[in-house]
N, C-alpha and C positions, 0 to 999 in steps of 0.2 A: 533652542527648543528641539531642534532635528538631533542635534546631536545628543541630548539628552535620550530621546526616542529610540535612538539607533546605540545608544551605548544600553538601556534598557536588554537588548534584544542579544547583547553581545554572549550571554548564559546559553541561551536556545541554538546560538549558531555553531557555539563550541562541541555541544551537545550533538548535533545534527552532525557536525562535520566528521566528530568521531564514529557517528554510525559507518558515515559513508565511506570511510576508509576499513571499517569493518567488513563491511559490505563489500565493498571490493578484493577483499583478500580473500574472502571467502568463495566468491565468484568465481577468481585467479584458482582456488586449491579444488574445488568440485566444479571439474563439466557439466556442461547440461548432459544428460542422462539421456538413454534411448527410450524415446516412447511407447515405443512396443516391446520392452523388454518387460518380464514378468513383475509386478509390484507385490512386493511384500504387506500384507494387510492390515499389518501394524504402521508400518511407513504411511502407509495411505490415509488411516484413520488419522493419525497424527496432522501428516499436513492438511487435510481438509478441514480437519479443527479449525488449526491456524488460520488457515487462509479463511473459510466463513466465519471468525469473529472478527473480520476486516471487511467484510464483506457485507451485501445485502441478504437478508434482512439482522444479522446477528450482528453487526457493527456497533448496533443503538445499545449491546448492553457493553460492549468496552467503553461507548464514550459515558454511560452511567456510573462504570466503576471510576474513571481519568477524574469526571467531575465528582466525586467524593473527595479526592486529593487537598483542596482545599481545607476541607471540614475537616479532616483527620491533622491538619497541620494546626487545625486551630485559628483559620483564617476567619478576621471579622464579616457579618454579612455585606459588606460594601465591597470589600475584598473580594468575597466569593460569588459576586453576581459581576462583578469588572471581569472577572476570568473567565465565567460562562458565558458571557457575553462574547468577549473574543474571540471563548474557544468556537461557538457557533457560527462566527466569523468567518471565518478561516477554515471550516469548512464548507460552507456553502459557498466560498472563492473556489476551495480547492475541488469539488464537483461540477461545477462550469468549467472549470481551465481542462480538468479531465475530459469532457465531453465534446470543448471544444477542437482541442489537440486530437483527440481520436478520428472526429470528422480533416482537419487539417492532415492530416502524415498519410491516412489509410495505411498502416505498415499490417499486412497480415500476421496475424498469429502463428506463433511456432507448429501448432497442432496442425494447421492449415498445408501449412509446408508436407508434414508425414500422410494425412489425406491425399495429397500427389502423389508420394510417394510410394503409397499404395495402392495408387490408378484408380481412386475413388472420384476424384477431380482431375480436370486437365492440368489445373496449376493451382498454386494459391491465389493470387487474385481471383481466378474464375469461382472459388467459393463464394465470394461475396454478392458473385452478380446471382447465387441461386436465392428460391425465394423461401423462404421460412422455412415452409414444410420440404422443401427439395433436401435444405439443410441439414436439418433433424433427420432425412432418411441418410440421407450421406454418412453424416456421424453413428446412425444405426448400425451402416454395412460394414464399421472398423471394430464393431465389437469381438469378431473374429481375432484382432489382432491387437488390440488395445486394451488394457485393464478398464476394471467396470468402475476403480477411484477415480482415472480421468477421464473415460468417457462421461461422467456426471458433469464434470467441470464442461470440457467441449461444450456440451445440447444446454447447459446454460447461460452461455456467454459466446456467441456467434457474431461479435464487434470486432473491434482494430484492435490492435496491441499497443501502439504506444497513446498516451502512456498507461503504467498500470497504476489503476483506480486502487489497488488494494495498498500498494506500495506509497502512491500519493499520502493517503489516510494516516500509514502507518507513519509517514516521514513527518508528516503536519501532528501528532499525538506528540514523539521525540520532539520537537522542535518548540513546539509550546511547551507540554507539562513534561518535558526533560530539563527548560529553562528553568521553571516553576521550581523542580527538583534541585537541581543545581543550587539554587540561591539560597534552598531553606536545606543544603546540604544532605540530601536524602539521595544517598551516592545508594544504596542499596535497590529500593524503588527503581534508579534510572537503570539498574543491573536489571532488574527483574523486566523492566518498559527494553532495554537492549533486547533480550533473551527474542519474549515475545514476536518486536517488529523483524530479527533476522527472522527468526522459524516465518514467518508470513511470506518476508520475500523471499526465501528459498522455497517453501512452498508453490510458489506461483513457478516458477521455474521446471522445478519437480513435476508438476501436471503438465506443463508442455502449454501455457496459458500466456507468457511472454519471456521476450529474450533478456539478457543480462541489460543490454541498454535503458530497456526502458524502466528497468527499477533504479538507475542511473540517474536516468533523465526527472522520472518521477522526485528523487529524492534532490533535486536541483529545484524545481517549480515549487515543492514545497518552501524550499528558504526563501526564496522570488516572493510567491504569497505569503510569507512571511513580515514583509518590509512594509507591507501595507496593512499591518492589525496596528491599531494606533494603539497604545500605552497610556496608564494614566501617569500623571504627574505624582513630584516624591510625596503629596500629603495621600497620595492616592493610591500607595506602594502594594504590588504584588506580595508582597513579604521575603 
């Protein structure tokens, strides 16, 4: 039966693993970017897209669109509540594990680092010990030198960086309904589900919100929580 479970799951992992090799080449061919270098407002608009349909509150309509995927294949209703079922799984796994890793690493944010940088903070850690509002003036005083795309990002997201919660999301959407895709051969979709989760996590990048690692790390936990969405049995087939 395990083995059955785990060969189920073997579509998702292939899926994911190609991201992640993706993902790393693309990492390897663009540096992180300087922060304070002027942004293009096309670029900005673009990745912020990206990055808040990964994000809160606008993530609820990418998982609206993922969970139609089903219904467009033509999946029976037993079918398509086994998969919403899971998919909802697997993220409320992957929302804990984020939140708990963020409290475990405390790894500061890249943005954090150029606030030293620019003698706004003593260091990056020492952002953390300010209190709310010390924070939000902190990130105020970089407007000076910081575009007004990422300064948005910074004042609302003042946590850890690893891992990244947007990247988590995107890797757990691939890894499920990239498997889903896979099986029912909908190589175009998993193009279009690729496209998508890169632009997110080079987005996150691009604002200065975390390091290459933790979309790494992120896209590892996701397959981790992975192993533990149980599958139904062949009468019970995903399609």
């Amino acid at each position: 039966m395990l083995r059955t479970q785990l060969q189920r799951k073997i579509p998702g992992y292939k899926v994911l693993g190609l991201f992640t090799l993706i993902l790393l080449a693309l990492l390897a061919l663009f540096p992180s970017p300087s922060l304070v270098a002027p942004a293009n407002d096309s670029t900005g608009f673009i990745f912020t897209l990206l990055s808040g349909s990964a994000g809160n509150p606008w993530f609820i309509i990418t998982v609206a669109i993922l969970c139609l995927l089903p219904l467009a294949y033509k999946k029976d209703k037993k079918t398509c509540l086994t998969l919403w079922c899971q998919f909802a799984l697997i993220l409320v796994l992957s929302f804990a594990a984020k939140s708990i890793m963020k409290h475990i690493t405390e790894v500061p944010r890249p943005y954090t680092h150029e606030l030293a940088a620019l003698k706004l903070v003593d260091s990056a850690p020492a952002f953390y010990q300010l209190s709310a509002d010390q924070k939000e003036l902190v990130i105020e005083q970089a407007k000076e030198n910081v575009s007004e795309w990422r300064i948005r990002h910074w004042e609302g997201e003042t946590n850890y960086s690893l891992p990244s919660g947007h990247t988590i999301f995107v890797a757990v959407c691939i890894v499920f309904w990239g498997g889903f895709l896979l099986r029912n051969r909908g190589y175009l979709p998993i193009t279009l589900l690729f496209t998508w989760g890169l632009g997110v996590a080079m987005s996150r990048i691009w604002l200065g919100m975390h390091w290459p690692t933790d979309l790494i790390a992120s896209t590892f936990c996701a397959g981790l929580l992975y192993l533990f969405i149980p599958e139904p049995m062949k009468n019970g087939s995903q399609g």
